[in-house]
N, C-alpha and C positions, 0 to 999 in steps of 0.2 A: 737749200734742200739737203735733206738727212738721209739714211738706209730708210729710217720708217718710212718719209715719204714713197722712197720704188716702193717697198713692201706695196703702201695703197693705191700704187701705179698701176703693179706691176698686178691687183685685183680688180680693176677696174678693164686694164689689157683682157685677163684671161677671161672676164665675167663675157665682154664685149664679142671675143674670138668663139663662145661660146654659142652667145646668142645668133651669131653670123650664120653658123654650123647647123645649130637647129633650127634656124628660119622663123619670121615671124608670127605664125602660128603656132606651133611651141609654147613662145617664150610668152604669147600673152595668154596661153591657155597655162603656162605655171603663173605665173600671177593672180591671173582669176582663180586659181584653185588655190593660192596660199591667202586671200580674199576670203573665199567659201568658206577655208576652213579656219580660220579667226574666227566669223560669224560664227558657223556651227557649235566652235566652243565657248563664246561669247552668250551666246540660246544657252547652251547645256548648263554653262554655271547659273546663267538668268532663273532658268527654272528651278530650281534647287539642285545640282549638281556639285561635286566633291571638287576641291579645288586639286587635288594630288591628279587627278584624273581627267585635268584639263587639256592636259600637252600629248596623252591617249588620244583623248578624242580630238585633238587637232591633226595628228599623225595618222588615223586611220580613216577620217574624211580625207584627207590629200591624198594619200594611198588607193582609195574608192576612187577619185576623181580622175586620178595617172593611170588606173587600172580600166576605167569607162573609154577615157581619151583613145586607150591603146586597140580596147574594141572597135571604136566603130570610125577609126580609122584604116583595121582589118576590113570590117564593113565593105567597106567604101573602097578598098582597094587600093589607099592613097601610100601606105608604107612605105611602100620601095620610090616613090615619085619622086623624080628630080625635081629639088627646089631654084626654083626663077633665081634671077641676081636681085630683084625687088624685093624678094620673099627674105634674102641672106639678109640684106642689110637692114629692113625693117625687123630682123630679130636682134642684128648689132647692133641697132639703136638703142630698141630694148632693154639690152645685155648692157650697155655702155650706163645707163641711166639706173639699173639695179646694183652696180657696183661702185657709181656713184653717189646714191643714199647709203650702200653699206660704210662707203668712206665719211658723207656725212654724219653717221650715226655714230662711228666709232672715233670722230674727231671731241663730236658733242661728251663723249661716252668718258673721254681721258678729262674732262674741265671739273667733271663731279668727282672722278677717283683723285686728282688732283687734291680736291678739297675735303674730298672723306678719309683719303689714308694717307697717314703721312705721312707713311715711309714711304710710299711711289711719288710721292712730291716731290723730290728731287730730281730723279731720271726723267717725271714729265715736265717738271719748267725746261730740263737741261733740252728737252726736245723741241717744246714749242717755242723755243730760243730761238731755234735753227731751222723751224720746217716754214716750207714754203706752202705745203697748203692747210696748215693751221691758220696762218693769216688770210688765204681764201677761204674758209668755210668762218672768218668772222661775220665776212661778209650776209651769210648765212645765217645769221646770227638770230635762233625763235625764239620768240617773248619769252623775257625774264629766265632765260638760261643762263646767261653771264652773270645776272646778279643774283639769282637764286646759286650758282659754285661759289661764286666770292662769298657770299653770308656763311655760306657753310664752312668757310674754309677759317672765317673771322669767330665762328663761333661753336669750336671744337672743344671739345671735353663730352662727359655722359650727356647724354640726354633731359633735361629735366621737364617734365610736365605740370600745367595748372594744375593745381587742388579740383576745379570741376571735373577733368579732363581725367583724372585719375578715379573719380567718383564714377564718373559714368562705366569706365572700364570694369571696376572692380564688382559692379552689378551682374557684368554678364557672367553665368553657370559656366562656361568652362574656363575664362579666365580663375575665376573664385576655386575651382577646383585644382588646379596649378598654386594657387598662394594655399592651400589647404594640405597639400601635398608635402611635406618634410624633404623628403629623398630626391627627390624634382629640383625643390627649391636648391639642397646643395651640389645637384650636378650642374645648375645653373651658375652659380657662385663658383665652383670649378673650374666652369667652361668645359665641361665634360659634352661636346655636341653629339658623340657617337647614341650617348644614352639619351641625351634630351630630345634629338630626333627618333628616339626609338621609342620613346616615350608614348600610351598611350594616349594620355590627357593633352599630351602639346597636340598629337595629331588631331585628337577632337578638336582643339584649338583652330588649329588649319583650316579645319571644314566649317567649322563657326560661320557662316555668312553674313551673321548680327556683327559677332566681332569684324571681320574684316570690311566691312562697311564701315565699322565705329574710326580703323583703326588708319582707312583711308581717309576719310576727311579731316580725324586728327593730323594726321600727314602734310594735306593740303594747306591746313588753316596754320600750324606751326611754321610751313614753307612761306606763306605769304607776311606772316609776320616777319619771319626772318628781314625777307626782304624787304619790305618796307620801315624795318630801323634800318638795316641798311641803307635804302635811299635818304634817310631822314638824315642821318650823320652825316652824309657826303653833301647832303644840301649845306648842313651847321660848317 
């Protein structure tokens, strides 16, 4: 066991200590409300909404729902009510099992930085050396996570794309207007991100829903290849 591991101990502790405090109604009424509001911004981009404008609309559906909660439990006159021993510990359960998937999430979270950057590759092998609950969250271990970081990690350099895969891209209107662009293209080649995200055509880009469709299942279908030369190799 390492400092990282207290670190995700030591959130799992206060997440728990939390949930105890606010009692199980609470804690499953923030859940259900960070539920809602995934949905609600999951609907909003479905129907043509802006993708900048997503993480708005998820913060101010959870905000409506902590704000209704708080009502009508005025209502009802229940604020001041002392919470049961039943009630503490069915929120510490709660509380124990939300800090528990953050620790899962952010175990999963260090295998991919691992293999995409690689300058933090050092400090996280030096980690996952010595932690004792990296080797329990292998346990854990969801399909094709381990072998989709290792591909990644086997096969670092730029990027390169099918000749189709770049055909289909370069049909969509705002990509085409990005390779059309001079001033664009050289803050890209810069790495100037201040200006590229300030950029109007990348932000049409953003909102593109054709492209980010296109750009996801390129995503996925690059992913699955990966890994399955990978698997193939390791069979040879």
């Amino acid at each position: 066991m390492n400092r990282f591991d207290a670190v995700l101990i030591g959130v799992v502790a206060v997440s728990s200590i939390i949930g105890y405090s606010k009692g199980f109604v609470k804690e499953a009424f923030g859940i259900a409300s960070v539920i809602i509001s995934a949905l609600a911004a999951y609907i909003y981009f479905k129907s043509g909404g802006s993708l900048l404008f997503l993480f708005q609309v998820f913060i101010l559906v959870n905000i409506g729902l902590q704000v209704a909660f708080w009502v009508v439990k005025k209502l009802l006159k229940q604020g001041d009510a002392k919470l049961s021993l039943s009630c503490r510990l069915g929120g510490g359960v709660i509380g124990f099992f939300k800090g528990a998937v953050f620790v899962l999430i952010a175990l999963v979270a260090l295998r991919f930085f691992g293999a995409m950057i690689p300058t933090a590759a050092y400090d996280i092998n030096k980690y996952t050396q010595t932690s004792a609950l990296y080797k329990i969250s292998r346990v854990f271990n969801w399909p094709r996570v381990q072998e989709t970081a290792e591909s990644l990690k086997e096969n670092q350099g730029p990027l390169t794309l099918p000749p189709e895969a770049v055909n289909t891209l370069i049909k969509n209107d705002s990509v085409r207007a990005i390779l059309e662009d001079e001033q664009l293209k050289e803050y890209i080649r810069q790495k100037d991100y201040r200006k590229i995200l300030s950029n109007p055509k990348f932000v049409s880009l953003l909102n593109d829903k054709e492209f980010l469709k296109q750009a996801v299942a390129l995503g996925l279908q690059q992913s699955r290849q990966s890994v399955r030369k990978n698997g193939s190799s390791r069979e040879e």
